[in-house]
C-alpha positions as CSV (number, residue, x, y, z in Angstrom):
1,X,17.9,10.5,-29.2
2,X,16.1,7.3,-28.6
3,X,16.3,5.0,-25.9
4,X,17.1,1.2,-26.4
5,X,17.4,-1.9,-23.8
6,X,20.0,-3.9,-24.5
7,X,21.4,-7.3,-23.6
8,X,25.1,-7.8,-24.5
9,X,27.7,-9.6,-23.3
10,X,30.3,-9.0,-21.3
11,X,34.0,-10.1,-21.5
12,X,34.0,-12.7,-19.1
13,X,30.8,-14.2,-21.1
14,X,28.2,-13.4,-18.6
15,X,24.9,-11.7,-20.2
16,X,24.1,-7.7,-19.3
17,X,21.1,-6.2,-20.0
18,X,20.4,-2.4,-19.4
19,X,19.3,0.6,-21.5
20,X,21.6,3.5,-23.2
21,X,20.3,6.0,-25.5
22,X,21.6,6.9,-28.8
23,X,20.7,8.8,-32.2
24,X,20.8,5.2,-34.0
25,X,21.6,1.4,-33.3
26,X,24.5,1.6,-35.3
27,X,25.4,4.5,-32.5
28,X,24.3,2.4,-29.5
29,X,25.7,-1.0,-31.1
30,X,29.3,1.4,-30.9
31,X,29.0,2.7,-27.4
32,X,28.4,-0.8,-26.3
33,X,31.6,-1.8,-28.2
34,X,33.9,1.1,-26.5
35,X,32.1,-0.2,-23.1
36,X,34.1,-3.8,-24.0
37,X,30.0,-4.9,-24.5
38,X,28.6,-7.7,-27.3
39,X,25.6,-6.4,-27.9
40,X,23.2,-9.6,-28.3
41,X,19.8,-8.1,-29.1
42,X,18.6,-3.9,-29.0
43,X,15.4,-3.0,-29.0
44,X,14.3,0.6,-29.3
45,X,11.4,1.0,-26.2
46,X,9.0,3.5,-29.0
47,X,9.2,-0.3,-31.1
48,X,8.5,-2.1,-28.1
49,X,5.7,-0.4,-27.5
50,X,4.4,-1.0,-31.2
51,X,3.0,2.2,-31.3
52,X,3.8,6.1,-31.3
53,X,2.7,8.4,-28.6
54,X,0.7,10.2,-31.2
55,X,-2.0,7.6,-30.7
56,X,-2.5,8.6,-26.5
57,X,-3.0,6.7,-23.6
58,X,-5.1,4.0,-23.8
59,X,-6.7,1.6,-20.8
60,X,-4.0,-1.3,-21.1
61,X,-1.0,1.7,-20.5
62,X,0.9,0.8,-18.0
63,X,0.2,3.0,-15.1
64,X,3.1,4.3,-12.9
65,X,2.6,3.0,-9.0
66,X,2.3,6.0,-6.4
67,X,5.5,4.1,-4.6
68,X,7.8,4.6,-7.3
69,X,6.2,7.9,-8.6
70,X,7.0,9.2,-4.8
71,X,10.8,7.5,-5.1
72,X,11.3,9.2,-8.5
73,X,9.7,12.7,-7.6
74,X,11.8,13.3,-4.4
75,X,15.4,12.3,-6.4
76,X,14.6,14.4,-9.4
77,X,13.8,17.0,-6.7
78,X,17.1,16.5,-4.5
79,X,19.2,16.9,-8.4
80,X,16.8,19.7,-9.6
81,X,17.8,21.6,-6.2
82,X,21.8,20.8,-6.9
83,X,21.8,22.5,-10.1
84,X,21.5,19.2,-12.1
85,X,20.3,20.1,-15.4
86,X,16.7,18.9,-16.2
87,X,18.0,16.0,-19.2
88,X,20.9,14.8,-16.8
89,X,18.4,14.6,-13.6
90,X,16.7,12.3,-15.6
91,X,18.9,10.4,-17.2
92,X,20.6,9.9,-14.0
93,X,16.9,8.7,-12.0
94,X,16.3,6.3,-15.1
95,X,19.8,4.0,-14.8
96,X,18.9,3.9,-11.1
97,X,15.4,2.6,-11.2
98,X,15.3,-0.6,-9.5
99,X,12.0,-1.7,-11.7
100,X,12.0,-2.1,-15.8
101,X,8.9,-0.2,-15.7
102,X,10.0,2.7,-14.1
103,X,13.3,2.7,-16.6
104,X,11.2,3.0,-19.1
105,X,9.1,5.4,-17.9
106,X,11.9,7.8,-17.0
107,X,13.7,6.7,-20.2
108,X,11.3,7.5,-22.2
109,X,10.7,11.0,-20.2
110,X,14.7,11.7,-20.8
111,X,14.3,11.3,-24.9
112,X,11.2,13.4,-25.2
113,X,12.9,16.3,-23.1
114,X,15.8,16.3,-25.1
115,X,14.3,16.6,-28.2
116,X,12.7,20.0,-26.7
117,X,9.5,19.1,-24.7
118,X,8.3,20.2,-21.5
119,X,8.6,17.9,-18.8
120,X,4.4,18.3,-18.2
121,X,4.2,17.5,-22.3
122,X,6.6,14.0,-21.9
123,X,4.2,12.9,-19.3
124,X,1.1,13.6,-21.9
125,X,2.7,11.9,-24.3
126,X,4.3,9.2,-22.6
127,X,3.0,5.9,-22.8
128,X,2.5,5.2,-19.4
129,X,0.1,6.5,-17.1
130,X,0.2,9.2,-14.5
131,X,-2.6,11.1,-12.9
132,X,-4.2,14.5,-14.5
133,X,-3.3,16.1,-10.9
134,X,0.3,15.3,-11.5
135,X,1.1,16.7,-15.1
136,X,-0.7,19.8,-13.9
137,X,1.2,20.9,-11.1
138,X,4.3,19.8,-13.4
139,X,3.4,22.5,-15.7
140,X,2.1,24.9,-13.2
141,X,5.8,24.8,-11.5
142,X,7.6,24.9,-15.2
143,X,5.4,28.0,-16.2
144,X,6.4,29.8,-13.0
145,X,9.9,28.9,-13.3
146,X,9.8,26.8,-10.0
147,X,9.8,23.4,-10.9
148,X,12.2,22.5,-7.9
149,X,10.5,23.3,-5.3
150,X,6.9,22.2,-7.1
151,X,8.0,18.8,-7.2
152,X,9.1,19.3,-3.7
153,X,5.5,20.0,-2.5
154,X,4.4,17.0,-5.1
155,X,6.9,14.5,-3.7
156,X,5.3,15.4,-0.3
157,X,1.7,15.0,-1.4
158,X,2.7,11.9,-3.2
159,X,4.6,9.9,-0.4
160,X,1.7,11.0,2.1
161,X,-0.9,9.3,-0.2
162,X,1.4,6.3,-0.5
163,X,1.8,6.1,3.7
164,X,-1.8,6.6,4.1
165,X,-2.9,3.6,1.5
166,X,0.0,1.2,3.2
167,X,-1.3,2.0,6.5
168,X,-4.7,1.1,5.6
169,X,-3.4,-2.0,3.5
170,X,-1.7,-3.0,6.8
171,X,-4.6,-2.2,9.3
172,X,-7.2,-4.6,7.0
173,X,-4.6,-6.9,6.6
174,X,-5.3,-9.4,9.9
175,X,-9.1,-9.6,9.4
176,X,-9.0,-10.0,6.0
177,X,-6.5,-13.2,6.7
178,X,-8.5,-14.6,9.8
179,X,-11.9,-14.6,7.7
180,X,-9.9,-16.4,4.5
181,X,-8.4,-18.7,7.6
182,X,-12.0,-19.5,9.1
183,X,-13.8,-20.3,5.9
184,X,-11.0,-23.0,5.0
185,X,-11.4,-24.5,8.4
186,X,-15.1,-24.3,8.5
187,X,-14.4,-26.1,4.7
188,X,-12.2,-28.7,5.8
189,X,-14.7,-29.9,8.7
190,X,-17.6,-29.9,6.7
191,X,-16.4,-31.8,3.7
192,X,-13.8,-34.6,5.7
193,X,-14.4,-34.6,9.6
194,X,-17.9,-34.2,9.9
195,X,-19.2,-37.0,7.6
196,X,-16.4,-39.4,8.9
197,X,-17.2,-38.7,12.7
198,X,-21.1,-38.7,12.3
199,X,-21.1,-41.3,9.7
200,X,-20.2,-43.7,12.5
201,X,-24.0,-43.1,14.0
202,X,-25.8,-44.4,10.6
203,X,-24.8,-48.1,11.3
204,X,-26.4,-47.8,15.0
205,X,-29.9,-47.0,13.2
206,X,-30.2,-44.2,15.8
207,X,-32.3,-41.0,15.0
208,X,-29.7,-38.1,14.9
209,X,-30.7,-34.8,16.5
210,X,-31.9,-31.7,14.0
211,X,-28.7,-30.1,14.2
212,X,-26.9,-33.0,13.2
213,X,-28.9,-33.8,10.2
214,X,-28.9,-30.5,9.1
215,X,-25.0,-30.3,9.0
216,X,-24.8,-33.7,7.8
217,X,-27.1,-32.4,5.0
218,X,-24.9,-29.0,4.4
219,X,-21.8,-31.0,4.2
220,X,-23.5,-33.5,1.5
221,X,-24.4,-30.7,-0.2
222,X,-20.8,-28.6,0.0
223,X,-19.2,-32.3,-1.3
224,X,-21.6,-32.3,-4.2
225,X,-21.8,-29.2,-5.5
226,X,-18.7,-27.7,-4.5
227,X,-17.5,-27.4,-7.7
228,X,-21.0,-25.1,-8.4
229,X,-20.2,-23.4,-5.3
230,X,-17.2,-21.7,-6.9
231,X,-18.2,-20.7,-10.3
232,X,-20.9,-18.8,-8.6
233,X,-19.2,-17.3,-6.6
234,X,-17.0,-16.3,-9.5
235,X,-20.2,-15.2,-11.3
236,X,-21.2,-12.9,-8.1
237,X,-17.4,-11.3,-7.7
238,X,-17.2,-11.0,-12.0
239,X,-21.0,-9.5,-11.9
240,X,-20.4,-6.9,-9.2
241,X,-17.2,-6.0,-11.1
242,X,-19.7,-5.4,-13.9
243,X,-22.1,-3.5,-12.3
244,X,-19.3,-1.3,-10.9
245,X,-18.5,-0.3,-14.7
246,X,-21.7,0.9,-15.1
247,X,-22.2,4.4,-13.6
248,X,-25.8,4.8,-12.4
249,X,-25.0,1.4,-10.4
250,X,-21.9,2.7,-9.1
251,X,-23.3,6.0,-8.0
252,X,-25.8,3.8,-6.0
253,X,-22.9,1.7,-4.2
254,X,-21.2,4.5,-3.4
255,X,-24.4,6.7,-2.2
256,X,-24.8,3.5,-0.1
257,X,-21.9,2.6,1.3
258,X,-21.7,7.6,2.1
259,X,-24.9,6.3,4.3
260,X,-23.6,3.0,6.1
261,X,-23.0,4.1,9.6
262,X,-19.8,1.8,9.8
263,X,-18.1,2.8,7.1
264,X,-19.5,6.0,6.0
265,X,-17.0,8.6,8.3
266,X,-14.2,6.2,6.9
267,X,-14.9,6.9,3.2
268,X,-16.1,10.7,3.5
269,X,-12.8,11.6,5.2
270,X,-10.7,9.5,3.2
271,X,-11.9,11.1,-0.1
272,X,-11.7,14.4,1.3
273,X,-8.2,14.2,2.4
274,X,-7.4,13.3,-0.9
275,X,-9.4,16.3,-2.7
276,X,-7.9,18.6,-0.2
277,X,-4.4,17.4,-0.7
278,X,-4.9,17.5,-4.4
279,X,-6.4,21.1,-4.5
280,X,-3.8,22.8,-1.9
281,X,-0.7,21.7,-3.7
282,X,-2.4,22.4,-6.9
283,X,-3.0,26.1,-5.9
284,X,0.2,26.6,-4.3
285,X,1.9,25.5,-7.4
286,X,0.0,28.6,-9.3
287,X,-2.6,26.3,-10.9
288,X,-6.5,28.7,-10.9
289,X,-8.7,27.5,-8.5
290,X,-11.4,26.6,-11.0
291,X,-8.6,24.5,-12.6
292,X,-7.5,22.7,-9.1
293,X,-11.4,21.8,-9.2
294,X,-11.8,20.7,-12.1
295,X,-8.6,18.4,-12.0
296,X,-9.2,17.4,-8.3
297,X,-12.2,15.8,-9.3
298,X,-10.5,12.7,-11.1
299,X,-9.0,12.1,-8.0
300,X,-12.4,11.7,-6.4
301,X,-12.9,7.7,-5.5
302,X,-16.3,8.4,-4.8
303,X,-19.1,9.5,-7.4
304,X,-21.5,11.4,-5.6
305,X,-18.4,13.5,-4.1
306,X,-16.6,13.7,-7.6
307,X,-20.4,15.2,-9.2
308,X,-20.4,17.6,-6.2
309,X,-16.9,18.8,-7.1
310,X,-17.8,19.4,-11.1
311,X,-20.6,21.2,-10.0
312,X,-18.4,23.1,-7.7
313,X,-16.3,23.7,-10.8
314,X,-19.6,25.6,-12.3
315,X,-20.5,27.5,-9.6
316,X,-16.9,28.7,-9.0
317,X,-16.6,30.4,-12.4
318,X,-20.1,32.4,-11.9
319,X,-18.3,33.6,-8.6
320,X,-19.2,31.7,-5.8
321,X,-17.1,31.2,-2.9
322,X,-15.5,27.8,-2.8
323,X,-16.4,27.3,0.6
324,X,-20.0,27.9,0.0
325,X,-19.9,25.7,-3.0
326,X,-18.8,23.1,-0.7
327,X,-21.4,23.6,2.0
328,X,-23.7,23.3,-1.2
329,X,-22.5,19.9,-1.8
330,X,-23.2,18.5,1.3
331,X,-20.4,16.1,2.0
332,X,-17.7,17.8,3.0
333,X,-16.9,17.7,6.9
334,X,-17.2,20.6,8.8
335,X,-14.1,21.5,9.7
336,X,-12.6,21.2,6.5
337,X,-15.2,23.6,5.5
338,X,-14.2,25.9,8.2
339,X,-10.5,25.7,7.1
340,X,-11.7,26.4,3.7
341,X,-13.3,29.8,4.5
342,X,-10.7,31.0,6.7
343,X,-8.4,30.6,4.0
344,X,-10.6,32.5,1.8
345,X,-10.9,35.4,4.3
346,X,-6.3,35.3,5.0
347,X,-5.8,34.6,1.4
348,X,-4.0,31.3,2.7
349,X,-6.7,29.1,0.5
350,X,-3.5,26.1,-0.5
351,X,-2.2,26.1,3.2
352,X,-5.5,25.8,5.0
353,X,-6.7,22.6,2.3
354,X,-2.9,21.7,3.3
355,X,-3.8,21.4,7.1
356,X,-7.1,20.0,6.5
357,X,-6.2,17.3,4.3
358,X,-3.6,16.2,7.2
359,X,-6.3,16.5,9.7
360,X,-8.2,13.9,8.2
361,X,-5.2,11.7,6.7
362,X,-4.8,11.3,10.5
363,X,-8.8,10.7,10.6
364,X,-8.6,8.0,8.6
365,X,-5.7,6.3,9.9
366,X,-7.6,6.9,13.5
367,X,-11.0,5.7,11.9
368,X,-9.2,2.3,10.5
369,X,-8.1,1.2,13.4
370,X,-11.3,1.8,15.4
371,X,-12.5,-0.1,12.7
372,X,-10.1,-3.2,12.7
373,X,-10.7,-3.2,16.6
374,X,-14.3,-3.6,15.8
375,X,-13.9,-6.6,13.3
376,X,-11.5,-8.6,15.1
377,X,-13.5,-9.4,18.2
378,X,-16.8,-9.9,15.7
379,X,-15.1,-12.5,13.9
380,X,-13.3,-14.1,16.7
381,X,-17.3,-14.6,17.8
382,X,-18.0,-15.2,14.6
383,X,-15.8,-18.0,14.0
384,X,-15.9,-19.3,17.5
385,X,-20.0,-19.4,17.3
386,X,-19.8,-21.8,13.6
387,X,-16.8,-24.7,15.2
388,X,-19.2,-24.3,18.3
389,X,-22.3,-25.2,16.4
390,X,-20.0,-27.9,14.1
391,X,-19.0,-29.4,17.7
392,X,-22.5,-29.6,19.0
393,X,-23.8,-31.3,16.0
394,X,-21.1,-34.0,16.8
395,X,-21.1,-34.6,20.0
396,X,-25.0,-34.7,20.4
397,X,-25.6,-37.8,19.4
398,X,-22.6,-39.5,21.9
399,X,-24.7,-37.4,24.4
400,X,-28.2,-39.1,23.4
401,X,-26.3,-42.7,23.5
402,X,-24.6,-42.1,26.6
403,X,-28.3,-41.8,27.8
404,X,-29.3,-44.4,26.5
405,X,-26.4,-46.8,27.6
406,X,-26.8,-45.2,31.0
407,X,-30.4,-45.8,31.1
């Protein structure tokens, strides 16, 4: 079977579109028919795609967004657990997918596991993207004959990751606004009210304070080259985008921004949430641990932490502890490292990465606001110390010729 979108009409006229599956279009064209449909225009989504899943993944695939990953995890779980046979499950998820994406997605899912596949080998071969961490713990719960509650533990993981990013979206949010807010203020009194207000002192051939000229010279300069102004900082935002592709320069960032005092507690914990998350469901889906390393470090954001976990990977396999790989590495905090070897010790190694990675979620959730609370008051000075200077440089001079009138 094959699945096709369609756009038909309907008997009162009005235009449908949706997707059906079929062995043919001369099949699909007739199930339209017997649903009193005129189909308009099919189009198989393998043609759409202008390519076969024999040629992989590439870099342009669309990638699947953790929202909708989470959505369609938890109901395939919820059917899974009511005795809903695999194919139906997710044929039923697909016509209730609110995006096109995600209908083609599961769509495409539904036709590869009827023709026989594993779920874990539709999402290889699918031609959108999911992560490495996912696919593994699909197969690691289809090999055990669990899958149910495997993606019941993966829903979990997935809508925790999901909260934790829209938290921190939301936190960064208001400063992020009141800086973009400030520079078009400080922009719109540089360029239009400060030459029209000072402007009025060149005709009284007075001397204008420092400060004034100095503004009055910045604001020249912003009206004249403004144009400049942008494409370079265009050039600096495409640059550092560049230099982000290149790994040795990217290790350096992130070594950099690991030793910012600011930040650095922020990013450690974050990335170790994540890892810890990763690895505990991993291993509690039946997935080796030197397999949970290996695929927990593509989850790693940062580079020095995702080296430190492929070398982990080494050093596991010639039978070193993990938590004494991870005290190796350097990076980990401490009590996650503690958690780690008490579950060594109890055997409980996916619960104790479990509890850790929801100690720090929390961290970082904590850490984000302490941060946000930081930057709002800086930039309120911030922004109140630039109008303060913008006001001074205009109202000096009325100063100096009040003085003068006066005197």
């Amino acid at each position: 079977m094959a699945a096709y979108e369609y756009r038909a009409l309907t008997s009162n006229g009005q235009m449908k579109k949706g997707l059906i599956e079929g062995d043919s279009e001369r099949q699909v064209r007739q199930l339209l028919r017997e649903q009193q449909l005129t189909p308009v225009e099919l189009r198989s989504i393998e043609q759409k795609k202008g390519r076969s899943a024999s040629q992989g993944k590439t870099l342009f695939a669309p990638k699947v967004q953790t929202a909708d990953l989470a959505l369609a995890t938890r109901q395939l779980f919820t059917l899974l657990d009511a005795g809903t046979p695999l194919t139906q499950a997710l044929q039923s998820i697909s016509q209730q997918a609110e995006s096109k994406l995600m209908q083609r997605f599961l769509a495409n899912l539904h036709t590869r596991v009827s023709e026989g596949y594993s779920l874990a080998h539709a999402l290889e071969r699918s031609d959108y993207r999911v992560g490495q961490d996912y696919i593994a713990t699909i197969r690691a719960g289809e090999e055990s004959g669990h899958l149910d509650k495997v993606l019941a533990r993966l829903a979990d993981a997935i809508e925790q990751r999901d909260q934790l990013n829209k938290k921190m979206k939301t936190a960064l949010i208001y400063p992020i606004l009141m800086v973009i807010v400030a520079i078009i203020i400080v922009f719109f009194l540089m360029v239009y009210v400060v030459p029209k207000v000072v402007g009025v002192f060149d005709n009284m051939n007075q001397e204008l304070p420092p400060l004034t000229q100095g503004l009055l010279t910045l604001s020249e300069f912003i009206q004249n080259q403004w144009g400049w102004i942008v494409v370079l900082l265009l050039l600096s935002w495409l640059g550092f985008k560049g230099i982000m592709r290149q790994p040795k320069w990217r290790y350096r960032v992130h070594q950099a921004l690991m030793k910012t005092p600011a930040v650095r507690r922020f990013v450690i914990y974050a990335a170790a949430a994540r890892w810890a998350r990763t690895v505990g469901v991993l291993l509690s889906s039946g997935v080796t641990a030197t397999d949970a390393l290996k695929i927990s470090a593509e989850v790693m954001t940062l580079d020095p932490m995702k080296q430190a976990v492929e070398k982990m990977v080494a050093q596991v396999k010639e039978g070193k502890r993990i938590s004494a790989a991870m005290q190796q590495a350097g990076f980990f905090p401490p009590l996650l490292l503690n958690l780690v070897q008490t579950g060594e010790g109890g055997g409980e190694l996916d619960n104790m990465m479990l509890k850790g990675a929801a100690h720090y979620e929390q961290s970082v959730e904590n850490a984000a606001t302490t941060l946000v609370s930081i930057l709002e008051p800086a930039l309120i000075i911030v922004m109140g110390g630039v109008v303060l200077t913008i006001v001074l440089a205009i109202m000096m001079p009325i100063f100096e010729m009040n003085q003068m009138v006066g005197g």
